[in-house]
C-alpha positions in Angstrom: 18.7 3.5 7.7 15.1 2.5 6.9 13.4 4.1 3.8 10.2 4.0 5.7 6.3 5.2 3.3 3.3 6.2 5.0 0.5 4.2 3.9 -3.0 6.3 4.5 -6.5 5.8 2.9 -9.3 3.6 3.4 -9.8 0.0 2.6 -8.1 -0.3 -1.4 -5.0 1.0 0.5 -5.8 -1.3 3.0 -6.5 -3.8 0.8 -8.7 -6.4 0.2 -7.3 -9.0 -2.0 -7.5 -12.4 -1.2 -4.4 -14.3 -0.3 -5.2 -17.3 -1.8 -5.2 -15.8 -5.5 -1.5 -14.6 -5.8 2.1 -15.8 -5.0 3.4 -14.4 -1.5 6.1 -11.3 -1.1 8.9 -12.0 1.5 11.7 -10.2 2.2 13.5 -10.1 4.9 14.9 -6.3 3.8 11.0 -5.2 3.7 9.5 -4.2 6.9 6.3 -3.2 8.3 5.4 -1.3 11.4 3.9 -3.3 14.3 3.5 -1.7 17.6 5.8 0.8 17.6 8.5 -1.8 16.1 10.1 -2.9 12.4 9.2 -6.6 11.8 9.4 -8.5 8.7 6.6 -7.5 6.3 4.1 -10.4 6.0 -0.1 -9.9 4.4 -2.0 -8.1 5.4 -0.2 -5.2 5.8 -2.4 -3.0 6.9 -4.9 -5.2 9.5 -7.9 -2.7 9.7 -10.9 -5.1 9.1 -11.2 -9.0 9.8 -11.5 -8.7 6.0 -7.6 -7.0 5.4 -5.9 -9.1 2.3 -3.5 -8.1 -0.2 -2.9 -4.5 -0.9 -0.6 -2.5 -3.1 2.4 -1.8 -0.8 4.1 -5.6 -0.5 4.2 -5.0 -4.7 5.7 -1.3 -4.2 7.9 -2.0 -1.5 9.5 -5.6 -3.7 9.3 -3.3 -6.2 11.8 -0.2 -4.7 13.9 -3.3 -3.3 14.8 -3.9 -6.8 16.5 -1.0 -7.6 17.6 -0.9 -3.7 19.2 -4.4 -3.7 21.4 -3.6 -0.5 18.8 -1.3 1.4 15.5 -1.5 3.8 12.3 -0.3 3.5 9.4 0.2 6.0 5.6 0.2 5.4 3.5 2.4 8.4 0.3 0.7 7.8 -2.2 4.1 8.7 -5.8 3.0 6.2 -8.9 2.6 7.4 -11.8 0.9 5.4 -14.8 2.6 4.4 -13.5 6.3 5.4 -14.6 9.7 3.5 -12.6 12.3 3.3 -13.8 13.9 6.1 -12.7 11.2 8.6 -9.2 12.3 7.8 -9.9 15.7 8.6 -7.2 16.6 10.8 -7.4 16.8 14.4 -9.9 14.1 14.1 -8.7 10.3 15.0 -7.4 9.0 11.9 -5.2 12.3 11.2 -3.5 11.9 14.3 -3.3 8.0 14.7 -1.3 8.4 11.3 0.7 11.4 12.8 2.0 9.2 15.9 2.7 6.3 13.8 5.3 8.0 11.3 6.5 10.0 14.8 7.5 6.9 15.6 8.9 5.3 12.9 10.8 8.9 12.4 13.0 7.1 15.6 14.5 4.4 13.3 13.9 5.5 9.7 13.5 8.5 7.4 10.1 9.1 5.5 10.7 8.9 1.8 7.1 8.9 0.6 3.5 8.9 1.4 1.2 6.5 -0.1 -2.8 7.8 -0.5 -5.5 5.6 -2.1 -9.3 7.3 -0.9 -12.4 8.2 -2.7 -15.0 5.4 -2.4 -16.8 6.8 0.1 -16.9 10.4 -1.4 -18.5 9.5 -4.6 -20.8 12.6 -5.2 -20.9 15.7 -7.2 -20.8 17.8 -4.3 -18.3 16.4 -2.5 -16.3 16.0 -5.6 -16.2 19.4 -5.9 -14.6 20.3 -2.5 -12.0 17.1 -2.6 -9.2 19.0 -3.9 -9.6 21.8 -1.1 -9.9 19.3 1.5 -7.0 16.9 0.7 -4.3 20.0 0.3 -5.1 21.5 3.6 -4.8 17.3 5.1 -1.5 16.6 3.4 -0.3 19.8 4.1 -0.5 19.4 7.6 0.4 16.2 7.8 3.9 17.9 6.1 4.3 20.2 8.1 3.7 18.0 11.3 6.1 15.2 10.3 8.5 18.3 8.8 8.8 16.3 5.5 7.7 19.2 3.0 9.2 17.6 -0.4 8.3 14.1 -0.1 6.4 12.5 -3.1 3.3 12.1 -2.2 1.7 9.1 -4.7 -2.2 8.8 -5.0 -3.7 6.5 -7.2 -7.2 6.5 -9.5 -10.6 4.5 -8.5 -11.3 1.7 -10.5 -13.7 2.0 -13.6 -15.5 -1.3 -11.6 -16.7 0.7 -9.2 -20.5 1.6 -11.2 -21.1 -1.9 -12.3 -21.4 -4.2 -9.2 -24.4 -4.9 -7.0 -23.4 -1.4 -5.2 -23.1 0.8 -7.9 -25.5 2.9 -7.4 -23.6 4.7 -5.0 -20.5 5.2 -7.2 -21.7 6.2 -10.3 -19.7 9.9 -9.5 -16.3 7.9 -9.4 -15.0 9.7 -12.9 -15.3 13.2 -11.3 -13.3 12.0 -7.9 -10.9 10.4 -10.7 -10.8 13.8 -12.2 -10.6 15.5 -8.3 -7.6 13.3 -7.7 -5.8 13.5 -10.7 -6.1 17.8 -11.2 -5.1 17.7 -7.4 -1.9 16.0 -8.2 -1.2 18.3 -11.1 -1.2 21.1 -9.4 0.4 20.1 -6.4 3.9 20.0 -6.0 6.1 16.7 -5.1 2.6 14.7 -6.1 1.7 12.2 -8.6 -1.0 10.1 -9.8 -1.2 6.6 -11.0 -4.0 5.3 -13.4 -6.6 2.5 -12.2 -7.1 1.6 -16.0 -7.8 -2.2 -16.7 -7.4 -3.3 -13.3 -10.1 -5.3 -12.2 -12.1 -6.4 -9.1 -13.6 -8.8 -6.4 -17.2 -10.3 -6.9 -18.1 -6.8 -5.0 -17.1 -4.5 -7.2 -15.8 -2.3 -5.1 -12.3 -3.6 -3.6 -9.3 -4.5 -6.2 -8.9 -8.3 -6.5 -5.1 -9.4 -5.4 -3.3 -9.4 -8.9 -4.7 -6.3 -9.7 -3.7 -4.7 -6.0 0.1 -6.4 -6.9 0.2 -4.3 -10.4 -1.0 -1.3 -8.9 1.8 -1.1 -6.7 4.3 -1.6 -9.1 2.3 1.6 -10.8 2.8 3.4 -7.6 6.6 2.9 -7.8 7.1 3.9 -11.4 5.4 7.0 -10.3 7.0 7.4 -7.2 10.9 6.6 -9.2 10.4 8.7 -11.9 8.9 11.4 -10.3 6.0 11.3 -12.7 2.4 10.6 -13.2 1.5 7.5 -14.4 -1.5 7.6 -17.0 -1.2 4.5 -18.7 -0.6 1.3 -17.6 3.3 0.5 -17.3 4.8 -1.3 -20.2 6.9 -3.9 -18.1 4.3 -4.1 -14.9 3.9 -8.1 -15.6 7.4 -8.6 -16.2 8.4 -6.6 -13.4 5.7 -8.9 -11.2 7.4 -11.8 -12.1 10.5 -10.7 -11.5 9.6 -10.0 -7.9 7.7 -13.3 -7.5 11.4 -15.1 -8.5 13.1 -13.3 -5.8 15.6 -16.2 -4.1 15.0 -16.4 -0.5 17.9 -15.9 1.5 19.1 -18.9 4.4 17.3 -16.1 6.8 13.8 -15.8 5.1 13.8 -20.1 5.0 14.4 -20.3 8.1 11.9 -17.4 9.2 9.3 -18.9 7.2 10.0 -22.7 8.5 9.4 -21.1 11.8 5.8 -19.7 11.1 4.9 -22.9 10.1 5.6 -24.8 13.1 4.5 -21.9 15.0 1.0 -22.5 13.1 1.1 -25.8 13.4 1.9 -27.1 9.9 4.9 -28.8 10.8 5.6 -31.7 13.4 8.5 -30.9 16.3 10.7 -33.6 14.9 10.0 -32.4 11.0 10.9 -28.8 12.1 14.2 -29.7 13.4 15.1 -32.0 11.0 14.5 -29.0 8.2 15.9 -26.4 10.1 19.4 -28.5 10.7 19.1 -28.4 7.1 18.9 -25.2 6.7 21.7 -24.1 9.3 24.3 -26.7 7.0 24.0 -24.0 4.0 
């Protein structure tokens, strides 16, 4: 059985950290959804924007796979850059796109947890005000519709970056969604929240940069495994990062990987089958 998380949000869940900047996450054992299907999870997850890049959940999932050595997990890739609050209203397109993915990842796997990372675009007193009232009515509908009332439900802080780029102007309200999000989870039950502080950003200041996307998914998981908000920054998060980052890979994951390169063109016919009859002797 699958240990499939709902991944919902907009574009920090989504992620935006580029590729280039951090060592890959592949496991054969870690999953994403595509089309209705499990297939091996590869970045980006979540392809919402041409821009999509590293987010949190390869770090959370390689993260659960370590104290789930002989297990599965699945990612249902649901965020949507640059959406308020509002946009996940439900009954409105993004509510129910997110419903009918986990419906169908309900076929071959059980929901263990929800993943949430939103508040960008709702960086105002006013709205600030009403975020808490908003977000119990979505998430507990989405509950009630998926019939997965005890759940943890793991949403994480806005980054202290946010009021000192080029945009912000426009986020200088972040501390009191920070303050929306984190009450919310205190008073909710089967919900925790997982500090932003010290992580840093892209040259935009709005989207985490890659390493800081891979420690904030090993947050998520503390949070999510000890059933426990998470504050502080973890003690162990760079250990556990490299840890994840010396993961073997298995005769399976070489040989799926030597296919995507000659599948992109990065390896001649004859190289290919001369490294993949090496690969089949082990």
């Amino acid at each position: 059985m699958i240990h499939s998380f709902l991944m919902i949000g907009q574009s920090n869940m989504a992620g935006r950290g580029y590729r280039k900047e951090v060592s890959s996450i592949y496991d054969e054992h870690i999953k994403m959804q595509r089309n209705g299907l499990w297939q091996i999870m590869s970045e980006p997850i979540n392809f919402d924007r041409p821009s999509a890049g590293v987010g949190l959940a390869a770090s959370f999932a390689a993260s659960w796979r370590l104290d789930n050595s002989k297990e599965e997990i699945g990612l249902i890739p649901c965020a949507d850059g640059g959406t308020s609050l509002d946009d996940w209203a439900v009954g409105g397109a993004l509510f129910e796109h997110a419903i009918s993915q986990a419906k169908f990842a309900q076929r071959t796997s059980k929901i263990a947890g929800i993943l949430w990372h939103q508040g960008e675009n709702d960086c105002s007193p006013e709205k600030a005000e009403k975020y808490g009232e908003k977000f119990s009515i979505i998430i507990e509908v989405l509950r009630k519709e998926l019939n997965i009332p005890e759940v943890p439900l793991v949403i994480g802080g806005l980054g202290s970056f946010l009021s000192e780029g080029i945009f912000g102007q426009y986020f200088a309200s972040y501390p009191l969604i920070n303050q929306a999000l984190e009450e919310f989870a205190k008073t909710q039950a089967n919900c925790y929240f997982v500090t932003a502080k010290g992580l840093t950003a892209n040259a935009d200041n709005i989207h985490f940069n890659a390493l800081s996307q891979r420690i904030l998914g090993i947050r998520y998981y503390s949070a999510f495994s000890n059933l426990k908000h998470l504050l502080d920054p973890h003690h162990d998060e760079e250990n556990v990062l490299a840890t994840i980052y010396n993961h073997p890979y298995t005769k399976t994951e070489k040989i799926k990987l030597l296919e995507h390169e000659f599948a992109v063109g990065n390896i001649e016919p004859k190289d290919f089958l001369s490294e993949l009859t090496i690969l089949n002797r082990e």
